[in-house]
C-alpha positions in Angstrom: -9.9 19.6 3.9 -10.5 20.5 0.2 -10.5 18.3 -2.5 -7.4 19.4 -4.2 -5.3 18.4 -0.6 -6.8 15.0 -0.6 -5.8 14.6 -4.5 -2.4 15.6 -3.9 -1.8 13.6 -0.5 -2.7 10.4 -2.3 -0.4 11.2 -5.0 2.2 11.6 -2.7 1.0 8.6 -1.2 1.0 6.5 -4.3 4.7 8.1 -5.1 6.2 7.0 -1.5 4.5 3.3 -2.0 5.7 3.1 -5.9 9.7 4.1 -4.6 9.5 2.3 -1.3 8.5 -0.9 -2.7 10.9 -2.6 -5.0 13.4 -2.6 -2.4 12.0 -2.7 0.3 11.8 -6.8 0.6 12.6 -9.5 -2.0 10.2 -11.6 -4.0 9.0 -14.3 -2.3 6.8 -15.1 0.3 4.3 -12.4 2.0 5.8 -11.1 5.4 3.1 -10.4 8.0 1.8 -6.6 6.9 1.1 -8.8 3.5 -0.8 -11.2 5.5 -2.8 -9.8 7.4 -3.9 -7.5 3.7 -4.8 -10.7 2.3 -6.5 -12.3 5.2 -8.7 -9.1 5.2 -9.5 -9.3 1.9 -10.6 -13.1 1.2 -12.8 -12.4 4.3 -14.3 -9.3 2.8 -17.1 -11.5 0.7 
């Protein structure tokens, strides 16, 4: 896989997260996806 191909799937990547998320859930508090992200990262010291 070449450089340019793993440029341009995290740009798509970054575009699908940047539409899908706004609407995908409103504010409040984190579901269990969110979670488990921030369970993984206070642990990550």
């Amino acid at each position: 896989e070449t450089e340019e191909s793993q440029a341009q799937r995290e740009k798509a990547r970054e575009e699908r997260r940047l539409v899908k998320a706004p609407a995908s859930r409103p504010e409040g508090r984190p579901d269990k996806r969110d979670r488990r992200k921030i369970i993984k990262f206070l642990r990550k010291d």
